[in-house]
mmJSON file of the N, C-alpha and C atoms, coordinates in Angstrom:
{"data_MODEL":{"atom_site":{
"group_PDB":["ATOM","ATOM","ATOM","ATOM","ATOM","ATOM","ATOM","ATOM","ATOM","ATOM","ATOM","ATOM","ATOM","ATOM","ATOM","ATOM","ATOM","ATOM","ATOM","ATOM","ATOM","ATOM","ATOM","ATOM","ATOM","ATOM","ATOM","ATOM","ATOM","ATOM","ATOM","ATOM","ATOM","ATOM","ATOM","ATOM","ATOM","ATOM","ATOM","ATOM","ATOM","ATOM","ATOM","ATOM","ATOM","ATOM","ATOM","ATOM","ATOM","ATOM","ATOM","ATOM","ATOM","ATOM","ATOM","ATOM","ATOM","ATOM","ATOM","ATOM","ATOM","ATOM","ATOM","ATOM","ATOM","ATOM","ATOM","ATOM","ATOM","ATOM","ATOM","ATOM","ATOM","ATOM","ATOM","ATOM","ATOM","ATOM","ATOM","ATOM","ATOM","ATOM","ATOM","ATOM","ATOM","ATOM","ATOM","ATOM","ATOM","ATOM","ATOM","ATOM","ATOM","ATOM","ATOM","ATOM","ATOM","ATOM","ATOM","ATOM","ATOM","ATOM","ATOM","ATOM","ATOM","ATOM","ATOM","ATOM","ATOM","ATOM","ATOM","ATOM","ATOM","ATOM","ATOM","ATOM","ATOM","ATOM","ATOM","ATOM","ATOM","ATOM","ATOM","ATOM","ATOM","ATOM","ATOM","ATOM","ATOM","ATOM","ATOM","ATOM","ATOM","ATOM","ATOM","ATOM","ATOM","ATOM","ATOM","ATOM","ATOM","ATOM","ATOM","ATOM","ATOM","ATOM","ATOM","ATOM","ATOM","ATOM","ATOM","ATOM","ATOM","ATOM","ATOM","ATOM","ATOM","ATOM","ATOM","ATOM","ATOM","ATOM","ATOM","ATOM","ATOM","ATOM","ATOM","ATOM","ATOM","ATOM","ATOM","ATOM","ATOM","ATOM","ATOM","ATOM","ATOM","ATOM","ATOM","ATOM","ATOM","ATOM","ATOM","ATOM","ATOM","ATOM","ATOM","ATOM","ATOM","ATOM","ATOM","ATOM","ATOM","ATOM","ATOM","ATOM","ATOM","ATOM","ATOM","ATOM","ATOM","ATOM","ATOM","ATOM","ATOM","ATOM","ATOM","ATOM","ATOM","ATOM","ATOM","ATOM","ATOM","ATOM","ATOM","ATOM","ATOM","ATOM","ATOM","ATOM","ATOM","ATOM","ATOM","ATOM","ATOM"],
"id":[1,2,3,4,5,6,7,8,9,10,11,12,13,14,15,16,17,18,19,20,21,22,23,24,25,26,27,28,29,30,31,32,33,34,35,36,37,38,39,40,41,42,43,44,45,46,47,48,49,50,51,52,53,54,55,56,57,58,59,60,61,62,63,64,65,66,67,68,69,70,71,72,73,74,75,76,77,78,79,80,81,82,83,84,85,86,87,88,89,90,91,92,93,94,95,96,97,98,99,100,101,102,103,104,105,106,107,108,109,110,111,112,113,114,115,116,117,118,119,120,121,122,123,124,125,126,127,128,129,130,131,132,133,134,135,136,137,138,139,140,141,142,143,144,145,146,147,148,149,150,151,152,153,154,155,156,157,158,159,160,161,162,163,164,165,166,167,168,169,170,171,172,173,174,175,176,177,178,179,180,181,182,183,184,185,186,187,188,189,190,191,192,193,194,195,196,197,198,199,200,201,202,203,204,205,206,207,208,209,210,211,212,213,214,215,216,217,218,219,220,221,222,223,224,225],
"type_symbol":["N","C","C","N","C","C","N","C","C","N","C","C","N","C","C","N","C","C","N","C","C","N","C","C","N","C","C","N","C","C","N","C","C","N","C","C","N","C","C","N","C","C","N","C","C","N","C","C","N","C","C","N","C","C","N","C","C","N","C","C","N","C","C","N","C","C","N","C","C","N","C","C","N","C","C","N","C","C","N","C","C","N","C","C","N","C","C","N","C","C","N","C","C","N","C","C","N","C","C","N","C","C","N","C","C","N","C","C","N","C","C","N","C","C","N","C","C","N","C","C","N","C","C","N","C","C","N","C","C","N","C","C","N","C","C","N","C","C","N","C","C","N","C","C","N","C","C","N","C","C","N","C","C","N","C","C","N","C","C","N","C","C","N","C","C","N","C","C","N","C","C","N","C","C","N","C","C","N","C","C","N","C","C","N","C","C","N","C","C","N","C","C","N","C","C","N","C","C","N","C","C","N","C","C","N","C","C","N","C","C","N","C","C","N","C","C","N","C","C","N","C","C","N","C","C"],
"label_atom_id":["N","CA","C","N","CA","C","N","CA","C","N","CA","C","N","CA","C","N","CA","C","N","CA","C","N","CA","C","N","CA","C","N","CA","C","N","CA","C","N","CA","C","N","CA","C","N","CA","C","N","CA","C","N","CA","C","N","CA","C","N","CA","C","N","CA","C","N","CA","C","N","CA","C","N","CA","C","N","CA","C","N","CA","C","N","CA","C","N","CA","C","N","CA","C","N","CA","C","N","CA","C","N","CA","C","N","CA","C","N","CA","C","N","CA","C","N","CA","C","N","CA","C","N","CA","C","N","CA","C","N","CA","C","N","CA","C","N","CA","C","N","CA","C","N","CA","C","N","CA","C","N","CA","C","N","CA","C","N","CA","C","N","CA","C","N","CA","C","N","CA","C","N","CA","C","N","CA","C","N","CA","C","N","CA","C","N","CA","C","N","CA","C","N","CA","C","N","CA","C","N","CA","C","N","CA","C","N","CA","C","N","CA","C","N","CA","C","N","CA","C","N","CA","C","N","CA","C","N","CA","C","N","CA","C","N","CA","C","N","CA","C","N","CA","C","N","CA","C","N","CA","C","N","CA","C","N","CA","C","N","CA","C"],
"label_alt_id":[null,null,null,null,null,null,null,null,null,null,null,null,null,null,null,null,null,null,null,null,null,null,null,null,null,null,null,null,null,null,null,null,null,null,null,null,null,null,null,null,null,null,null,null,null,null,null,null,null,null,null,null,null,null,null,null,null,null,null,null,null,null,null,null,null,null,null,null,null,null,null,null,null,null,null,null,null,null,null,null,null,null,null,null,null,null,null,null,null,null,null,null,null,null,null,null,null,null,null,null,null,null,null,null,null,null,null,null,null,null,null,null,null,null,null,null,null,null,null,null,null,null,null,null,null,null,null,null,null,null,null,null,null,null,null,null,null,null,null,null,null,null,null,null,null,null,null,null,null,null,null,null,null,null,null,null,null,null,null,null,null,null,null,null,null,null,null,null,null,null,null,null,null,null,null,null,null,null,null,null,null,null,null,null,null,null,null,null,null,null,null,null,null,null,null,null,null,null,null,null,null,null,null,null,null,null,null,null,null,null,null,null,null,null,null,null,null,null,null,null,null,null,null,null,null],
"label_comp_id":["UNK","UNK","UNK","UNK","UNK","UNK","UNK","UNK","UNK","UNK","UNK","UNK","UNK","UNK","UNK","UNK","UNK","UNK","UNK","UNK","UNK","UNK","UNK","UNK","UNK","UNK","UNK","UNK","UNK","UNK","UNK","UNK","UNK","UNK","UNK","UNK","UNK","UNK","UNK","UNK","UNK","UNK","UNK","UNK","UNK","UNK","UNK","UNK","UNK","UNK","UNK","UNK","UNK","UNK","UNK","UNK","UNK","UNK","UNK","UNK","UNK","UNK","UNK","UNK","UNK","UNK","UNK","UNK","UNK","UNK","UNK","UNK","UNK","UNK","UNK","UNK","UNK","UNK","UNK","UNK","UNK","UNK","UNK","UNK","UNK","UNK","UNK","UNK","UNK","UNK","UNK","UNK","UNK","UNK","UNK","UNK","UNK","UNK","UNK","UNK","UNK","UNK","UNK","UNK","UNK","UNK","UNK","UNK","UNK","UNK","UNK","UNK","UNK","UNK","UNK","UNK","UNK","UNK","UNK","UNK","UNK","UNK","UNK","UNK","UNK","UNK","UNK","UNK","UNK","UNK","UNK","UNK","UNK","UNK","UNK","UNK","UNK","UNK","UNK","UNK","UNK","UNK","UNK","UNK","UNK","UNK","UNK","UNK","UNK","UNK","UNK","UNK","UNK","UNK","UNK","UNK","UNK","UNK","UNK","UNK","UNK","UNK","UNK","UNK","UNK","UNK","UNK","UNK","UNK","UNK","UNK","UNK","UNK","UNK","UNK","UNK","UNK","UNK","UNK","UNK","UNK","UNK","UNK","UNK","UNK","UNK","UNK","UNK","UNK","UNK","UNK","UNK","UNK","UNK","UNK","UNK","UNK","UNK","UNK","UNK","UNK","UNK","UNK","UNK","UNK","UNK","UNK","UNK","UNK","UNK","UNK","UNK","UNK","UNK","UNK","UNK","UNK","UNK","UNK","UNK","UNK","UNK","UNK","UNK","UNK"],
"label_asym_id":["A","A","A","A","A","A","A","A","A","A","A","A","A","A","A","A","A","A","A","A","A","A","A","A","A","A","A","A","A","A","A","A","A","A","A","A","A","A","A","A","A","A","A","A","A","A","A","A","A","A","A","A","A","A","A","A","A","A","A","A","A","A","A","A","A","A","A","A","A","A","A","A","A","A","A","A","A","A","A","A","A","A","A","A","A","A","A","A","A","A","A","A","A","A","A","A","A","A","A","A","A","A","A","A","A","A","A","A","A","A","A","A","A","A","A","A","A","A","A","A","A","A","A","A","A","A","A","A","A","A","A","A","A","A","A","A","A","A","A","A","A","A","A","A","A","A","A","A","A","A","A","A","A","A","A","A","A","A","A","A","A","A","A","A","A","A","A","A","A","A","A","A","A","A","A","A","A","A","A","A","A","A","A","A","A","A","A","A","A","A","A","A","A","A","A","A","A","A","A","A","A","A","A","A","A","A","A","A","A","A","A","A","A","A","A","A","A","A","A","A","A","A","A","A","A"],
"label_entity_id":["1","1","1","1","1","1","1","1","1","1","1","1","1","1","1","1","1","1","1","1","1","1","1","1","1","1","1","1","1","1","1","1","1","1","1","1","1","1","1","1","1","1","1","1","1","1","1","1","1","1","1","1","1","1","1","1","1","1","1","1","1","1","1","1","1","1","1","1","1","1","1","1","1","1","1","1","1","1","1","1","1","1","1","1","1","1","1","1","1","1","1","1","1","1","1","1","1","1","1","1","1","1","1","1","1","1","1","1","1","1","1","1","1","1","1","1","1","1","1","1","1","1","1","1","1","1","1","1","1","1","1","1","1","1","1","1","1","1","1","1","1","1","1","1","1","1","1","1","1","1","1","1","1","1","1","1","1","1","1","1","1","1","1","1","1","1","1","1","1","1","1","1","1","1","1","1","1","1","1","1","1","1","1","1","1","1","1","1","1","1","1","1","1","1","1","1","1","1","1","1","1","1","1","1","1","1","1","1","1","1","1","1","1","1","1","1","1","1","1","1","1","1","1","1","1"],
"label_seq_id":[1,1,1,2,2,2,3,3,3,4,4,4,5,5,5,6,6,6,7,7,7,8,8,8,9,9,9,10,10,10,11,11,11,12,12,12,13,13,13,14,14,14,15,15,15,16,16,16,17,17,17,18,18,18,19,19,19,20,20,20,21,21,21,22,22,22,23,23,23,24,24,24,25,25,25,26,26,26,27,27,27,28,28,28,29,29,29,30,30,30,31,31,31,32,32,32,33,33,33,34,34,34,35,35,35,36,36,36,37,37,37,38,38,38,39,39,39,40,40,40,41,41,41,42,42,42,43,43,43,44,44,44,45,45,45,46,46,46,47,47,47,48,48,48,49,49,49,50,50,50,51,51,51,52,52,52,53,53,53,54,54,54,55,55,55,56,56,56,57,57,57,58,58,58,59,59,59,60,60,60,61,61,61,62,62,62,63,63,63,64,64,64,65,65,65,66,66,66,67,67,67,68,68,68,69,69,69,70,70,70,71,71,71,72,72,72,73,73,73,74,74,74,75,75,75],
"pdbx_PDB_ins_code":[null,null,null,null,null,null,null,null,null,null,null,null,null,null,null,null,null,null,null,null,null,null,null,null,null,null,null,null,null,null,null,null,null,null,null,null,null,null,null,null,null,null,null,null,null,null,null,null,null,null,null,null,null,null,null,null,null,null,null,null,null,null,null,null,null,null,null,null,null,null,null,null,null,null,null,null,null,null,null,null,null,null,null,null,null,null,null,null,null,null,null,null,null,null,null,null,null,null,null,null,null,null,null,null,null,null,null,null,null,null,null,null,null,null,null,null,null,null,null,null,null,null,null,null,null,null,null,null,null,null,null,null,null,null,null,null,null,null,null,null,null,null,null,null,null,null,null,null,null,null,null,null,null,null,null,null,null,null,null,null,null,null,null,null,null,null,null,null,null,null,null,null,null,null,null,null,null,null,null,null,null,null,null,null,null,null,null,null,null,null,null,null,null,null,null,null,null,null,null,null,null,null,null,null,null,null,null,null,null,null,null,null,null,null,null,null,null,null,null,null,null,null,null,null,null],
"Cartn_x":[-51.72,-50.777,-49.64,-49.505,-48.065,-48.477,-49.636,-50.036,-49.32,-49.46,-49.069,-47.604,-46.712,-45.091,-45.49,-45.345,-45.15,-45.389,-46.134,-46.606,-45.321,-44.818,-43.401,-42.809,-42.16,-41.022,-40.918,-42.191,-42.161,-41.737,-42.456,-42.102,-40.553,-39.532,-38.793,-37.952,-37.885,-36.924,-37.279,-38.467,-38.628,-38.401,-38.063,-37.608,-36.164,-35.209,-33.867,-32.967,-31.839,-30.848,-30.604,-30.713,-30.238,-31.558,-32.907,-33.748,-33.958,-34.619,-34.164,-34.932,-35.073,-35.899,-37.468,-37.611,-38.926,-39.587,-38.805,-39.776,-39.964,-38.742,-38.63,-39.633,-39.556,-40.277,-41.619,-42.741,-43.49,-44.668,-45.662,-46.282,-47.303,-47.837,-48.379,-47.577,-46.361,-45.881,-46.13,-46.086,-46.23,-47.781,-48.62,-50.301,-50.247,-49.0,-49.368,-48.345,-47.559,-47.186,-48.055,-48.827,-50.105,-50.991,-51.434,-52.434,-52.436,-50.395,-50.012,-49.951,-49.731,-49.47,-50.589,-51.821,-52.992,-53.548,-53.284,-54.189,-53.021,-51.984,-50.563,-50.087,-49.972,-48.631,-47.811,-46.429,-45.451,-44.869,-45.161,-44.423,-43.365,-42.062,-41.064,-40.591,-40.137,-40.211,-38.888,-38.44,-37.32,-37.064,-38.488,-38.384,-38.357,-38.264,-38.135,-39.48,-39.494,-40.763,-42.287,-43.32,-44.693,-45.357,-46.246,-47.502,-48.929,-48.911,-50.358,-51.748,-53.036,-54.055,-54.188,-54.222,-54.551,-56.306,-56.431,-57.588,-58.205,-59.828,-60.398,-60.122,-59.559,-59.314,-57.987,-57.489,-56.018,-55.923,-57.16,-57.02,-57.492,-56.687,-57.186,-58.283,-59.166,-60.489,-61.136,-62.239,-62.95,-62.14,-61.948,-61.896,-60.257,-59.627,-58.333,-57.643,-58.958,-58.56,-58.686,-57.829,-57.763,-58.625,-59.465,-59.999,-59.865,-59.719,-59.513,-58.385,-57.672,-56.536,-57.246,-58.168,-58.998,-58.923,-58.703,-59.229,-58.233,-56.832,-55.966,-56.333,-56.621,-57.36,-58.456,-59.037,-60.239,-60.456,-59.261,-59.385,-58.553],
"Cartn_y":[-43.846,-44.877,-44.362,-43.243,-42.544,-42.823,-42.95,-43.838,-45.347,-45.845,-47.172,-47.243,-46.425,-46.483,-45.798,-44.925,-44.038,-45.112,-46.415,-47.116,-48.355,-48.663,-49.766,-49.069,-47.942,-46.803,-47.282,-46.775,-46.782,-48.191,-49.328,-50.721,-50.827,-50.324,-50.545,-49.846,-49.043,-47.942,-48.331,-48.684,-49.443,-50.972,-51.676,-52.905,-53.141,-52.306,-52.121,-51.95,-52.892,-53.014,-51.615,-50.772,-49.401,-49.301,-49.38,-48.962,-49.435,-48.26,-48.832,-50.297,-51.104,-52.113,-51.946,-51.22,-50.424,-50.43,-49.887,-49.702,-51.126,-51.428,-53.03,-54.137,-54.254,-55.525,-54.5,-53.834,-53.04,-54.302,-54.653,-55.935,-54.898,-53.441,-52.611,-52.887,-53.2,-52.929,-54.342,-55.691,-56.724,-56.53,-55.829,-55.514,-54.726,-53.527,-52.551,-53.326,-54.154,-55.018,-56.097,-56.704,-57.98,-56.486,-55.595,-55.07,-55.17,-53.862,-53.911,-55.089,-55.381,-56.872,-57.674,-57.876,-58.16,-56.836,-56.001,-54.988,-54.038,-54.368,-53.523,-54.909,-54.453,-55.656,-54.684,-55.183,-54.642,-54.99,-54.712,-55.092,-54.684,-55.626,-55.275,-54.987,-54.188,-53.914,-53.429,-53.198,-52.428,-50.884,-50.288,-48.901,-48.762,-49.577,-50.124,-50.506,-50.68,-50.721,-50.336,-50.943,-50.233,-50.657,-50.133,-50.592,-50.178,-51.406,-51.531,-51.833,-51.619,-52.342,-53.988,-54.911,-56.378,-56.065,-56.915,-57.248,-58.216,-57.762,-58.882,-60.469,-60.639,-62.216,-62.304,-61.357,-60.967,-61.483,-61.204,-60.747,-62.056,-61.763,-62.922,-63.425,-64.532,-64.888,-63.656,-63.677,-62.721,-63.146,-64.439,-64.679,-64.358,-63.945,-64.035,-62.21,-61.734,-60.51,-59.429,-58.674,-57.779,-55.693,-55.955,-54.966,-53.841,-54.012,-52.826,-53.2,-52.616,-52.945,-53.817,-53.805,-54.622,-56.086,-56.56,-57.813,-58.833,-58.502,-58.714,-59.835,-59.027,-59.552,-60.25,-59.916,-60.691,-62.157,-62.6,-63.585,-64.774],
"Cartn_z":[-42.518,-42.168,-41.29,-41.055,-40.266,-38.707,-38.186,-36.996,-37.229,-37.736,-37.999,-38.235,-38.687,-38.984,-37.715,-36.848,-35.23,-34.375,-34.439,-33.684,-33.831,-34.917,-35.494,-34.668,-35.091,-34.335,-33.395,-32.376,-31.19,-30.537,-31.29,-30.6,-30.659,-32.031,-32.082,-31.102,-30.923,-30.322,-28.706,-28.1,-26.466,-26.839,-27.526,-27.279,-27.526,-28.506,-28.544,-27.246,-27.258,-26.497,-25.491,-26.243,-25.177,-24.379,-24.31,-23.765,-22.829,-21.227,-20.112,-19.817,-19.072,-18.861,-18.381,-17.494,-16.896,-18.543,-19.205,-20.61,-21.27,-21.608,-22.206,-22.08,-20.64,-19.682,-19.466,-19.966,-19.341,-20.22,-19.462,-19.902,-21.688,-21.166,-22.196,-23.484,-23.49,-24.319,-25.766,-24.773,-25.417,-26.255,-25.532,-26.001,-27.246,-27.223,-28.709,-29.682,-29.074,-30.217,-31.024,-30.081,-30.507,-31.215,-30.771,-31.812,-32.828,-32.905,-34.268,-35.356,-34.645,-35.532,-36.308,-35.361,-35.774,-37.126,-36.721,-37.13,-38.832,-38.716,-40.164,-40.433,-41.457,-42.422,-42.947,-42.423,-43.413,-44.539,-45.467,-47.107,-47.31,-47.673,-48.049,-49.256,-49.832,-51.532,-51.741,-52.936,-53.367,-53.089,-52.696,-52.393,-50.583,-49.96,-48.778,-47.989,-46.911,-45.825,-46.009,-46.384,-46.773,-45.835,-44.747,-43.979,-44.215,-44.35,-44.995,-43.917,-43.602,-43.297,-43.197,-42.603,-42.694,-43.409,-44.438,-44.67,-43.658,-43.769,-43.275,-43.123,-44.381,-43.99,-43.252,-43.028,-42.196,-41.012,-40.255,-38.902,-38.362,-36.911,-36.343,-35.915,-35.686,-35.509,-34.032,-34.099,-32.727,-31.441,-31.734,-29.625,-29.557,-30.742,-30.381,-30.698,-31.161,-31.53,-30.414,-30.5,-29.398,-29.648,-29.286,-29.551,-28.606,-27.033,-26.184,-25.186,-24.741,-23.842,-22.442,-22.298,-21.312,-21.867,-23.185,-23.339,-23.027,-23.064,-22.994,-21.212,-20.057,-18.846,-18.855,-19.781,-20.054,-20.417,-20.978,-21.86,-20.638],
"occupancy":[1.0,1.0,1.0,1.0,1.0,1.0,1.0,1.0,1.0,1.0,1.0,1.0,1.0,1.0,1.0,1.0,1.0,1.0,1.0,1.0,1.0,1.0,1.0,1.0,1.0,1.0,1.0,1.0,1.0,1.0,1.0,1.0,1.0,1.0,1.0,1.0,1.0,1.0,1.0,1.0,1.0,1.0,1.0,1.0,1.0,1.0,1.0,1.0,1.0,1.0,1.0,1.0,1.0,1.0,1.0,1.0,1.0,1.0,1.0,1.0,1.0,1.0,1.0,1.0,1.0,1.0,1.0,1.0,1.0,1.0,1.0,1.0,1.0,1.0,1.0,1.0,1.0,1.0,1.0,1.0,1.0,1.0,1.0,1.0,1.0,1.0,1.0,1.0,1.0,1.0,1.0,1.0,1.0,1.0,1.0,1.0,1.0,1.0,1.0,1.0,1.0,1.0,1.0,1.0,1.0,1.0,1.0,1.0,1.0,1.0,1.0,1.0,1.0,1.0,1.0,1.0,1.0,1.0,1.0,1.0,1.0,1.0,1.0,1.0,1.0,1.0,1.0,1.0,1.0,1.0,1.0,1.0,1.0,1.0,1.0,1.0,1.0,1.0,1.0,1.0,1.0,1.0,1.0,1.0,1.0,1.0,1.0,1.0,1.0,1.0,1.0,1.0,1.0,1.0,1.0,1.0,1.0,1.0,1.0,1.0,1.0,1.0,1.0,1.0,1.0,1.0,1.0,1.0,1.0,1.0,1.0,1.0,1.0,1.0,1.0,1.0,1.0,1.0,1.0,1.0,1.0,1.0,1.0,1.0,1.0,1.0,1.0,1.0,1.0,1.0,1.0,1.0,1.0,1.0,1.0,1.0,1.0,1.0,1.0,1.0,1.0,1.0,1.0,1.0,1.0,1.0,1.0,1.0,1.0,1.0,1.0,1.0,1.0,1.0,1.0,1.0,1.0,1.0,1.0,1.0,1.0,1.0,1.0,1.0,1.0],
"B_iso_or_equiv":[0.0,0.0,0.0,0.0,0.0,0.0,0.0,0.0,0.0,0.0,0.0,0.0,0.0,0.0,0.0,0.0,0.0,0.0,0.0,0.0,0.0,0.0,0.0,0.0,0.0,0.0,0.0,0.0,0.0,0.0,0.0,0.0,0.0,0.0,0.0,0.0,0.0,0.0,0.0,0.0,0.0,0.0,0.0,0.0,0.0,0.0,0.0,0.0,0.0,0.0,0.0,0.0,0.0,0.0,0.0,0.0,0.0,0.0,0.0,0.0,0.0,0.0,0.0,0.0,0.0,0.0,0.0,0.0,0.0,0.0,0.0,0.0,0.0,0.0,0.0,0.0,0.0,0.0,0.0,0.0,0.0,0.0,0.0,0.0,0.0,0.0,0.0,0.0,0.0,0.0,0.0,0.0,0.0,0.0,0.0,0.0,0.0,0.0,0.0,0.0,0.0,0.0,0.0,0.0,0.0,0.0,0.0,0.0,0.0,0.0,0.0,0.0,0.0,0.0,0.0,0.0,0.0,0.0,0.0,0.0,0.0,0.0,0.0,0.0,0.0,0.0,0.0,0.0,0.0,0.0,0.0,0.0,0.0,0.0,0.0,0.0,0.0,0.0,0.0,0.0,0.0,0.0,0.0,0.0,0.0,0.0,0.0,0.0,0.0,0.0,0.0,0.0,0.0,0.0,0.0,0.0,0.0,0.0,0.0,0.0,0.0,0.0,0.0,0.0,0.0,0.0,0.0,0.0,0.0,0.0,0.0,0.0,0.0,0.0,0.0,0.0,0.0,0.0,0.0,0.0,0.0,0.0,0.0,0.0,0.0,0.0,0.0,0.0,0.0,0.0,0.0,0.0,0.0,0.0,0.0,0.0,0.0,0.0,0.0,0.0,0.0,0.0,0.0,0.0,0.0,0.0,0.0,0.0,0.0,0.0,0.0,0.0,0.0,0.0,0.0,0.0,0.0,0.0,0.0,0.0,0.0,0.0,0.0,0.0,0.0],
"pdbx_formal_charge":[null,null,null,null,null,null,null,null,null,null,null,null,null,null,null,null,null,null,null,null,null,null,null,null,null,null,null,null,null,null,null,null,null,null,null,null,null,null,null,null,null,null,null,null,null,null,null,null,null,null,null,null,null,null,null,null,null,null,null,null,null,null,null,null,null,null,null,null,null,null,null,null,null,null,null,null,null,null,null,null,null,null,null,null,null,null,null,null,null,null,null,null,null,null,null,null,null,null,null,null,null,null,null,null,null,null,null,null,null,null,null,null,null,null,null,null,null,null,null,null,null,null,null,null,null,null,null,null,null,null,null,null,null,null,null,null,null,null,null,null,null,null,null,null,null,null,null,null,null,null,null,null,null,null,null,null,null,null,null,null,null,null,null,null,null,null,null,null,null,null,null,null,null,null,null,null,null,null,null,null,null,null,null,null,null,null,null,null,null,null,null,null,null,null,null,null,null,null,null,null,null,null,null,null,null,null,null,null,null,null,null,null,null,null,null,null,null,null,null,null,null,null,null,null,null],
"auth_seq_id":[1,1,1,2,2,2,3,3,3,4,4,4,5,5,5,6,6,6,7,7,7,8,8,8,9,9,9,10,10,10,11,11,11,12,12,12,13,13,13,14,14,14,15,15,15,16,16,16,17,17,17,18,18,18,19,19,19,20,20,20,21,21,21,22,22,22,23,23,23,24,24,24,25,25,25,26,26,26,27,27,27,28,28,28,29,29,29,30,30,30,31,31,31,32,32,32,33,33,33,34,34,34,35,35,35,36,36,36,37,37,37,38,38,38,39,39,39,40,40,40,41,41,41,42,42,42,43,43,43,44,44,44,45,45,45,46,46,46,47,47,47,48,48,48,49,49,49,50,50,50,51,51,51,52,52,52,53,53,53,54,54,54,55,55,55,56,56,56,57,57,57,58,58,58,59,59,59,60,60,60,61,61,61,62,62,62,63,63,63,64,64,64,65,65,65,66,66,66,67,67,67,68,68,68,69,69,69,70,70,70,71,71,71,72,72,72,73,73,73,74,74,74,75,75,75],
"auth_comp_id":["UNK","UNK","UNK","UNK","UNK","UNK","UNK","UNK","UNK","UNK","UNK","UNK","UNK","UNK","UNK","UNK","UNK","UNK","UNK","UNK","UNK","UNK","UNK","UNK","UNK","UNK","UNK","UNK","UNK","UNK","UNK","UNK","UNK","UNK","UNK","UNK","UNK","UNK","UNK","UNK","UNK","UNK","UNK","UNK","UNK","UNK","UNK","UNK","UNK","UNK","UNK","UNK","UNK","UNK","UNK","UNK","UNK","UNK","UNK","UNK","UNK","UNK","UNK","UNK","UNK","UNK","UNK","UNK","UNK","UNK","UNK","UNK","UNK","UNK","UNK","UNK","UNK","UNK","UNK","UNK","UNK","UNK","UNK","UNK","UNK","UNK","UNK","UNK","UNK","UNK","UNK","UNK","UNK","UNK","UNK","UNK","UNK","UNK","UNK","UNK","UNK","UNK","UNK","UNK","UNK","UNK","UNK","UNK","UNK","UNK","UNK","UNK","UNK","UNK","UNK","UNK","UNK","UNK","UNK","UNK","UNK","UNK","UNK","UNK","UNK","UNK","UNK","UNK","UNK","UNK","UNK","UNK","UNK","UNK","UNK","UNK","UNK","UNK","UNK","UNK","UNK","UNK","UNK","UNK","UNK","UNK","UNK","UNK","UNK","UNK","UNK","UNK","UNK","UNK","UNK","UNK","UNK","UNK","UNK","UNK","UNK","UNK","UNK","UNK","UNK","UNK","UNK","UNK","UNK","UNK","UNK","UNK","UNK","UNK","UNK","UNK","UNK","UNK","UNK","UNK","UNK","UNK","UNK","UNK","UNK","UNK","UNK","UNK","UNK","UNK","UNK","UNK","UNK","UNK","UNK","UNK","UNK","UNK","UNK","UNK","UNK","UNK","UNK","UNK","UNK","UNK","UNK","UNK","UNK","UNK","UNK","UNK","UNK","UNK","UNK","UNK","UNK","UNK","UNK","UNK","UNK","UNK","UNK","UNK","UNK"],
"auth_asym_id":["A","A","A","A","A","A","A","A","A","A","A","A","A","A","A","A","A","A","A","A","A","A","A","A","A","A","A","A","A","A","A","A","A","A","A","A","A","A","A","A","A","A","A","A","A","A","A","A","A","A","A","A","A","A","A","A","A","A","A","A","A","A","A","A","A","A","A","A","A","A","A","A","A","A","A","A","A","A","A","A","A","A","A","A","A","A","A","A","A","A","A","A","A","A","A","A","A","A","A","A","A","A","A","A","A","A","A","A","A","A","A","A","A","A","A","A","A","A","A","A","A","A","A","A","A","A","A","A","A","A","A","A","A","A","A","A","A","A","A","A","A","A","A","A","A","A","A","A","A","A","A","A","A","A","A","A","A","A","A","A","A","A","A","A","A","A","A","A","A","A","A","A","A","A","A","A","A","A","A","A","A","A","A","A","A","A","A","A","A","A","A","A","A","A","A","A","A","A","A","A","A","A","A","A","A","A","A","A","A","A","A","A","A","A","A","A","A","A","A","A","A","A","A","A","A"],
"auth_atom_id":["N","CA","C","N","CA","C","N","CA","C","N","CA","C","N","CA","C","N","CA","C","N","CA","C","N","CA","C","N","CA","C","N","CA","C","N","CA","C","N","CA","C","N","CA","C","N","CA","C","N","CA","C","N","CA","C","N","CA","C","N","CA","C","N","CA","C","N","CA","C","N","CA","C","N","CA","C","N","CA","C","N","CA","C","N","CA","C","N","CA","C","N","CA","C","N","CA","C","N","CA","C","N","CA","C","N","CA","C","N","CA","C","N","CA","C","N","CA","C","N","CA","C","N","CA","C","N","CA","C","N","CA","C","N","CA","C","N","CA","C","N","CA","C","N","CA","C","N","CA","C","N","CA","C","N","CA","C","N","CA","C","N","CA","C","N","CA","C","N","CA","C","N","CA","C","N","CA","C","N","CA","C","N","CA","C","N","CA","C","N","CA","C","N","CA","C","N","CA","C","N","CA","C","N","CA","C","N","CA","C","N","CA","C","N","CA","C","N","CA","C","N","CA","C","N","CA","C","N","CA","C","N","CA","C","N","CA","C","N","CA","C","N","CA","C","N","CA","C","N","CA","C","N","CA","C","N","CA","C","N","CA","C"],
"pdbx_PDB_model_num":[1,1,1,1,1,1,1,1,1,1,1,1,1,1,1,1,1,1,1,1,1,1,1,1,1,1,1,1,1,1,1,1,1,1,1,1,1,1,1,1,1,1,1,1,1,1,1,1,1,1,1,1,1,1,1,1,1,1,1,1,1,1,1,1,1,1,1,1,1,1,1,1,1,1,1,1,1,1,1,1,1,1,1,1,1,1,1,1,1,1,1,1,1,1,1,1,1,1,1,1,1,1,1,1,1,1,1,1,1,1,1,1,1,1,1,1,1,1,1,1,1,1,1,1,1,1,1,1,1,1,1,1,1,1,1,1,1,1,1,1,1,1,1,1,1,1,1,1,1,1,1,1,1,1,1,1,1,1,1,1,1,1,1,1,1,1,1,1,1,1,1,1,1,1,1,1,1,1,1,1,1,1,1,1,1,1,1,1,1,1,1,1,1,1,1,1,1,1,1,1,1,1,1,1,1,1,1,1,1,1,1,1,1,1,1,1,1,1,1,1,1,1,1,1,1]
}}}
C-alpha cells in the first residue's frame, strides 16, 4: 500500500497552492488522480488515514475504467 499513500502524496503536494502551474494544469496529472481514485479508498478512522484496495464491486464499470494512460484518448 506505500505505492498508494506515495501516489495521494504526490497528487497532493502537485495540486497545492504553492506548486508551480506547469505541474498543476499538467493534463497527466488529472489521469493519476482518476486512476487513484478508481483503483484506493481512503478510510478515515481515529488512528488517522488508511488506504485500502477498491473491491471489485468498487470499481468503475469496463468502459469507464481506466486501465493504461492511452485510454484516457481513447475514449
Amino acid at each position: 500500500m506505500q505505492t498508494a499513500v506515495d501516489g495521494f502524496t504526490l497528487l497532493a503536494l502537485a495540486t497545492a497552492d504553492g506548486a508551480p502551474p506547469v505541474v498543476r494544469d499538467a493534463a497527466a496529472l488529472e489521469t493519476l488522480r482518476r486512476v487513484w481514485v478508481q483503483n484506493f479508498l481512503v478510510q478515515h478512522g481515529p488512528e488517522g488515514a488508511r488506504v485500502e484496495w477498491r473491491r471489485n464491486d468498487q470499481v468503475p464499470p469496463s468502459g469507464r475504467y481506466i486501465g493504461s494512460p492511452y485510454d484516457v484518448e481513447a475514449r
